[in-house]
N, C-alpha and C positions, 0 to 999 in steps of 0.2 A: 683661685676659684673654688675649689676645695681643697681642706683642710688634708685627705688624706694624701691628694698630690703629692702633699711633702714629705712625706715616709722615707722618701728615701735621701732626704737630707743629710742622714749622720754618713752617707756614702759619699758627699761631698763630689768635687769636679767638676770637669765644666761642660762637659758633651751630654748633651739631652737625643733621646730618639722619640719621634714624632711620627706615631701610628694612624691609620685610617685619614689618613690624608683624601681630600679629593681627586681624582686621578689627570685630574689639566693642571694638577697645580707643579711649577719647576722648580729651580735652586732659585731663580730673583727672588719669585714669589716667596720661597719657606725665606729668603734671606732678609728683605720687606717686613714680614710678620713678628718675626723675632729679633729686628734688629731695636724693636721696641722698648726693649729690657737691659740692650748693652752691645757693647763694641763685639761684634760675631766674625771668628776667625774665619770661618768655614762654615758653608752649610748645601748640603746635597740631599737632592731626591732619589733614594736608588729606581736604577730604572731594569726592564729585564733588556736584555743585551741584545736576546733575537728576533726580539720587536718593537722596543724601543719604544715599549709602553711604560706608564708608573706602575711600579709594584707598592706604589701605595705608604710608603711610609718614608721617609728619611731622617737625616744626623746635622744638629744645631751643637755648634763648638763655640763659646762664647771664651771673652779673653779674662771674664771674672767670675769663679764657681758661684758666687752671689746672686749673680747675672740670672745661669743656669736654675739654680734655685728660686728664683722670683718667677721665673719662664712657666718651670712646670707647674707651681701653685696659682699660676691665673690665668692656666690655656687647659690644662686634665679637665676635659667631659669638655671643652669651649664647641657648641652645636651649630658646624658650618652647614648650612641646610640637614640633608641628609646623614653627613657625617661628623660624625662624634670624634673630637679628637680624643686620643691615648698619648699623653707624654710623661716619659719617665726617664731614670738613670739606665743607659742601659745594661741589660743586665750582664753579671760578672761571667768570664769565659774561660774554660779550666783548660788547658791544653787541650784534652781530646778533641774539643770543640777547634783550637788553633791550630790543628793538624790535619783538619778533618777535610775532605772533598767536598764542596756543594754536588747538588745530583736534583735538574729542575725535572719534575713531574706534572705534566700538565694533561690534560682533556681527562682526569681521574671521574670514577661514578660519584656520583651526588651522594652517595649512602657510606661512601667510605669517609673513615677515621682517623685519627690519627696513628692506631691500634694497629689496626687492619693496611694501611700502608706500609709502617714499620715490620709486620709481618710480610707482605709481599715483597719487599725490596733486601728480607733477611735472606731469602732464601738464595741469594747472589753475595753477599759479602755480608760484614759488619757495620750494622747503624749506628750513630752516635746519636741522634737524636733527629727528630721529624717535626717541620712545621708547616701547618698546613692552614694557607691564607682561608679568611670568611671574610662573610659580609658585614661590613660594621655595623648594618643595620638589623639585620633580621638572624647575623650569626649563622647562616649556612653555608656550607664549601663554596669557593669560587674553583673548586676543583683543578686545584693548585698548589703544590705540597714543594716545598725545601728541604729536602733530604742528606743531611749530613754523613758520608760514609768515611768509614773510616782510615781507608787510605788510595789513592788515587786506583790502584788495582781493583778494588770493591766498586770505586764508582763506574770503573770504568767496564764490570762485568755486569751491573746493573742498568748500564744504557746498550751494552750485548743482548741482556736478559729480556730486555721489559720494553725496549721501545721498539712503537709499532704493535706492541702485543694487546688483544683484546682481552681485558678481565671478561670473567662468568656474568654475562648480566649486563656488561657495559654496551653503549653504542657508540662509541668510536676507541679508537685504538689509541694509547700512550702514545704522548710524545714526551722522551725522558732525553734530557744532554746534560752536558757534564758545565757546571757555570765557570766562566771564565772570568767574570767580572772582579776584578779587582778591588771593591770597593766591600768591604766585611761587612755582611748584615748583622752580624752580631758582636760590632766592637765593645771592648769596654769601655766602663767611665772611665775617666781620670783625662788626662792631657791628649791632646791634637793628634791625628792622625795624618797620616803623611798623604800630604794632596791626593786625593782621590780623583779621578776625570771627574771632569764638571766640577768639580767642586767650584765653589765663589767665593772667595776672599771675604773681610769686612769691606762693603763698598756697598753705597747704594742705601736711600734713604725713603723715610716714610713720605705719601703726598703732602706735598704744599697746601699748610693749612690757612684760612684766611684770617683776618684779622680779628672776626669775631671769635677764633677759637677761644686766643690769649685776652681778649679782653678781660675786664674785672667783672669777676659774676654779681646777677644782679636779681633781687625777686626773694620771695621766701623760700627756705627749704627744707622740706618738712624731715622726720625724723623715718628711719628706715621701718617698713613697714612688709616684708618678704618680697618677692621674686617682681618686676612691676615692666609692665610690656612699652613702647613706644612706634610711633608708624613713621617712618621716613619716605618723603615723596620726593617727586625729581630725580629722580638718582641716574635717568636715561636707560638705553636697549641692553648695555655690554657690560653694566658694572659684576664687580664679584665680590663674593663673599669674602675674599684676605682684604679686599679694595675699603671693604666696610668692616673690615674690623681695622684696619689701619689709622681710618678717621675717629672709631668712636670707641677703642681699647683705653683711648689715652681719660674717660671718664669715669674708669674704674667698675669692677663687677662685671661685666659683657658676660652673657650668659649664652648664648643662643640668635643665632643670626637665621632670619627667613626669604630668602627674596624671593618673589612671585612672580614666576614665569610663565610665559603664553607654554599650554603644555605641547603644542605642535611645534614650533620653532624652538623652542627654551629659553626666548629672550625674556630678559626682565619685561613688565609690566611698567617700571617707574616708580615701583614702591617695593618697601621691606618693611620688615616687623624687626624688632630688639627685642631681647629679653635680654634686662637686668639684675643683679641679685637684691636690688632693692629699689626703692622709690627715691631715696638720696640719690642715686647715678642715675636713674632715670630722668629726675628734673635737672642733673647736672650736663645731663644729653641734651635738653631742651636746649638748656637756659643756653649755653654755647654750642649747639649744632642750625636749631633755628636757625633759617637768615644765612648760614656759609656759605661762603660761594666752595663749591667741588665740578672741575672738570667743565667749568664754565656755567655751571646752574646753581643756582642759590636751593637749596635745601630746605622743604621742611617738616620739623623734627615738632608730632603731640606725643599727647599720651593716644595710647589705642583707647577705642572704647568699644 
């Protein structure tokens, strides 16, 4: 999708991490979306352990670096409503980082930083490094920080220190515990990770597409002309965003995905927008979406005007 997605190709491997996820989306889901580009060993949404909510991002382990590499170059910036996916290699981890305690921070002030957490939680042990979750939309704290300490002792003085405790200024108190979860948010690239809970094997395949997908294309089609939108109607109350990119990735470009929801309930309305990176995939949406039967309703696919 873009060009600089690929940067981090000469890093090779085959484990991709997949940020700003939606937060209903599971492992079928991430395993559905990406089993588009090749046979996927594994793929997990971490989740936080004491709620058992998405922490919003997860790990696609495909069984061909090739694979991985095609992934990241036509999903970086892919705009599932709201959110903007982030896919890359993840990034390399130096020991300190493999030695290191997690330490979850939650209910933090809206005004705090990355800085100014690292400072509050030194004053208990050694940091290795601090991260601290936003909004993929608008980039402000979800006031929720991953705190890397440096050895179980440090973590374990800084959930002594800090939880329950009200910062200057804040309006509710730390909740800070020590992460148990097994599953590394900051693995490296290269080769397979040893079963993670949850994780999902290779299994499990894109929707059954209709006959008009494969048919032989028909009509003229003109030459790329930049970014070109399309409306899709019928799509019924429940559909999603992974649901519709599953059907319409396989036209190439997929830019940006819209579905329009009642804003009280948040059911679809029966229609969505596309945005493609050009007018050649836009009419190649048409020309084989037009007319598919999906989910028992026949589909149909113009240009927006």
């Amino acid at each position: 999708m873009m060009a600089a997605a690929a940067s981090g190709q000469h890093r090779g491997g085959t484990k991709i991490i997949v940020n700003n996820l939606p937060r209903n989306f599971d492992d079928d889901q991430l395993l559905s979306m990406f089993s588009h580009f090749g046979s996927v060993m594994h793929a997990v949404v971490c989740m936080d352990k004491s709620t058992g909510n998405s922490l919003g991002y997860g790990f696609v382990d495909f069984a061909r670096a090739i694979d991985a590499a095609k992934a990241i170059e036509d999903t970086n910036g892919l705009q599932l409503g709201k959110f903007k996916l982030r896919v890359a290699y993840p990034e390399p981890v130096d020991d300190s980082i493999k030695k290191a305690t997690k330490v979850l921070v939650k209910q933090l002030p809206n005004k705090y930083d990355e800085d100014k957490i690292q400072e509050l939680c030194s004053q208990f042990g050694k940091v290795v490094k601090v991260r601290l979750l936003r909004n993929s939309v608008t980039n402000r704290s979800n006031c929720f920080a991953i705190v890397h300490a440096s050895t179980m002792d440090d973590a374990q003085k800084m959930v002594q220190g800090l939880n329950n405790f009200r910062p200057e200024g804040a309006k509710r108190d730390l909740k800070v515990t020590i992460d148990t979860q097994i599953v590394g948010h900051h693995s490296g690239g290269g080769g397979p990770y040893s079963n993670p809970p949850g994780a999902v094997r290779g299994r499990g395949s894109v929707p059954h597409l209709s006959q008009n997908f494969v048919s032989a294309g028909r009509g003229h089609v003109v030459q790329d002309s930049g970014p070109a939108s399309v409306f899709v109607y019928n799509i019924g109350e429940l559909i999603s965003e992974y649901e519709l990119y599953n059907v319409f990735a396989h036209f190439g470009g997929l830019m940006k995905i819209d579905i329009v929801r009642d804003k009280g309930t948040q059911m679809c309305k029966g229609y969505a927008f596309l945005t493609f990176e050009n007018k050649k995939s836009a009419e190649n949406a048409i020309r084989h979406g037009d007319g598919m039967m999906f989910r028992g309703r026949q589909l149909q696919v113009k240009f927006k005007r």
